[in-house]
N, C-alpha and C positions, 0 to 999 in steps of 0.2 A: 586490451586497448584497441581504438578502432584501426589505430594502425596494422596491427598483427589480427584479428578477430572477423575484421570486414562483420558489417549489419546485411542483417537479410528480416523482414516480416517476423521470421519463427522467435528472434531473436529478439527482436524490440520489444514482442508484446511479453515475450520472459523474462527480461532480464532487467538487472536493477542496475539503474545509471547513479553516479555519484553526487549531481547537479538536478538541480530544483527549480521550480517557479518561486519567486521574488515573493511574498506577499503588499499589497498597499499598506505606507506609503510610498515605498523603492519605485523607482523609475520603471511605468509600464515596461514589462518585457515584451519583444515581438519571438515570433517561432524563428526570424532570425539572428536575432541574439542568442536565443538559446541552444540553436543548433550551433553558434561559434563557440558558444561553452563546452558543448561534446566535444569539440577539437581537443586532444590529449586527455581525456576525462576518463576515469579508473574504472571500469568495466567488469564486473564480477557478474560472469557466466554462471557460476554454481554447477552442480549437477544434473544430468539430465532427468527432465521429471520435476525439477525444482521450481518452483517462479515466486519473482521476486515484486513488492510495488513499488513503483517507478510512475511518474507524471511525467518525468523530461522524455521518456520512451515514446510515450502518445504525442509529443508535439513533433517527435522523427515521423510516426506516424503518418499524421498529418501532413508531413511533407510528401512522405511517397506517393499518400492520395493526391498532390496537387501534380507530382511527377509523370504517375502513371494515366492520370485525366486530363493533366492538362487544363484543369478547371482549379480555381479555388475552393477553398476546402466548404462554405458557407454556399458558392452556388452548385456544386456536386452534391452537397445534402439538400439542398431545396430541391435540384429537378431527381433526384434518385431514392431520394425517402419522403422529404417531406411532402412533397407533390400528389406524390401516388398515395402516402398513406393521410392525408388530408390533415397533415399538423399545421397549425394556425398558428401556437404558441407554443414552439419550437425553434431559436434560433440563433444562431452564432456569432450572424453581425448585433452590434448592440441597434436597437430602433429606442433613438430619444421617448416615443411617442406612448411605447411599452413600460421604459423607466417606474415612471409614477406605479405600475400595478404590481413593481417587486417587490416582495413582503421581506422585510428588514430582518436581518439574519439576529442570533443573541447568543453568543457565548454566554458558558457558564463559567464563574469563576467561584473554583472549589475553596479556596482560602475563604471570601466571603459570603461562599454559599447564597450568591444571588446571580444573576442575567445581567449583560451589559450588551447594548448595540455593537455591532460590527459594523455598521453602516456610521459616515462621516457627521458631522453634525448638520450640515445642507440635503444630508437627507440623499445624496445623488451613490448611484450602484457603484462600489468599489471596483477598480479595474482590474482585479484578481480574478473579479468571479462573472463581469460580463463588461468585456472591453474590444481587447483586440482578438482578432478571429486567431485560434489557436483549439487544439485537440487535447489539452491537459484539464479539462473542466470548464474550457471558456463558452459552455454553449447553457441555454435558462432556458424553460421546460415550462408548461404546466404540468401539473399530474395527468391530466388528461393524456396529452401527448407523450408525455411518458410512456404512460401504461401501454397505447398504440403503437410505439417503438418496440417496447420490450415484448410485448406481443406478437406482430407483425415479424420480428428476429428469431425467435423461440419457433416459428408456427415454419419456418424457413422462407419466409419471403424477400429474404434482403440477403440472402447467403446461397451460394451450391452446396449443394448437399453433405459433401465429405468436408468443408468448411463448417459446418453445423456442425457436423460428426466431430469434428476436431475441438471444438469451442465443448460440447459436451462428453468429455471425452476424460475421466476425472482422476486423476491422480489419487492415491494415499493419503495424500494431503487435503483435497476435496475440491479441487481446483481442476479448469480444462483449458480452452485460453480466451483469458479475459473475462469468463464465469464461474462463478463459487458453485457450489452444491449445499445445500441447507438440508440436514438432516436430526436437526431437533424436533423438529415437525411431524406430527402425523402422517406427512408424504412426501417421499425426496420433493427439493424442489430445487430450479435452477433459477440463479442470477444474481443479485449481489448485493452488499448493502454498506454501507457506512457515512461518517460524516466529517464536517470541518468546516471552517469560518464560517460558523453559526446557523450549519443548517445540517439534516439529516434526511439519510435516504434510506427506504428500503423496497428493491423492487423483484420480484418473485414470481417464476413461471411452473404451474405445476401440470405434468405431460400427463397425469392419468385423467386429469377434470377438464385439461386446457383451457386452466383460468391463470390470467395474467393481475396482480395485486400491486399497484405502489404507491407507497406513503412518502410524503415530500411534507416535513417538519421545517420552520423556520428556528430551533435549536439543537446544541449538539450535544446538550449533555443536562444532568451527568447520566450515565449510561447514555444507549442509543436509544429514543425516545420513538423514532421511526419503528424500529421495530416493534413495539409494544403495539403503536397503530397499526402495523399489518397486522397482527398474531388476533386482536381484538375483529378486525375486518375478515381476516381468513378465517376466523372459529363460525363468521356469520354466516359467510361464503360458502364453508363447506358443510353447514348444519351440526354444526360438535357446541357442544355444551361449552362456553366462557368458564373460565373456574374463578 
């Protein structure tokens, strides 16, 4: 419990909290609603070496970056990432102006084996997935910028060194903090992949080629669809034969 555990960085980004983000339609959440839901909220450490996924963890997150900066979490990423590494369409605060070019998410539904929008019938971006500035998924991408971040991270440009070392630093389990290890591949690779309310990701950094890949699907199933579109782009990437 937070009471008896105290949170420190090492702990938020491992450890699985009990409490979630809302999905639309529930009353937008803010990061400080959700940080008053941690109050008393049942905390399971696990073992060390273990790590857990948690979304309410990254919105604690987000608060220590506005703590320790003293900046909001939306203009600390614009003058500290986005600026420098020239992302355009990258961004946390929602821009009306953007709305109209987010490609409309589609769940699948296995019972009738067909696709249904995730998006409202007016057509405007769910507040789940680009509303209020928050660190639990609230920030929209292009791929382009994607790749540039995950790139730009991987390469160490947005970390100290032993911060990188830590992030790829991999467990049994194949995890280090906040990065996967992908090792069905023809080459380890690092970084991470999956999906939810109707969209799919998979974005992949490989250290012997230093080529960075991601695939940003607007469905999430059935299987992960992202990943098929990387493995299809990596085999091109790296000259191996498609099967």
């Amino acid at each position: 419990r937070p009471s008896t555990i105290g949170f420190t960085v090492l702990v938020l980004v491992a450890t699985a909290c009990s409490s979630s983000s809302p999905p639309s339609p529930a009353p937008a959440p803010t990061p400080q609603t959700l940080a008053q839901a941690l109050v008393g909220a049942r905390i399971e450490t696990g073992a060390p070496g273990q790590y857990f996924f948690s979304y309410t963890d990254y919105v604690a997150l987000g608060a220590v970056i506005e703590q320790a900066s003293g900046m909001e979490v939306d203009a600390f990423f614009k003058q500290l990432v986005a600026a420098p590494l020239g992302l355009d369409r990258c961004l946390f605060d929602m821009d009306p102006a953007l709305a109209p070019d987010v490609a409309h998410g589609f769940a699948f539904d296995s019972a009738r084996s067909e696709y249904h929008s995730v998006f409202p019938a007016d057509g405007s971006v769910p507040t789940h997935l680009w509303g209020p500035v928050w660190t639990d998924h609230g920030i929209m991408c292009a791929a382009r910028d994607a790749a540039l971040f995950a790139d730009a991270l991987f390469r160490g440009q947005l970390s100290r060194p032993e911060t990188l070392a830590s992030m790829t630093s991999f467990t049994t389990e194949g995890y280090g903090l906040g990065v996967a290890r992908k090792t069905d591949s023809a080459r380890p690779l690092y970084g991470h992949a999956g999906l939810g309310a109707g969209f799919g990701a998979a974005a992949w950094y490989d250290p012997e080629l230093r080529l960075t890949i991601v695939a940003l699907v607007n469905a999430d199933g059935p299987g992960l669809l992202a990943a098929t579109v990387f493995e299809r782009m990596d085999h091109a990437y790296a000259g191996e034969a498609r099967p």
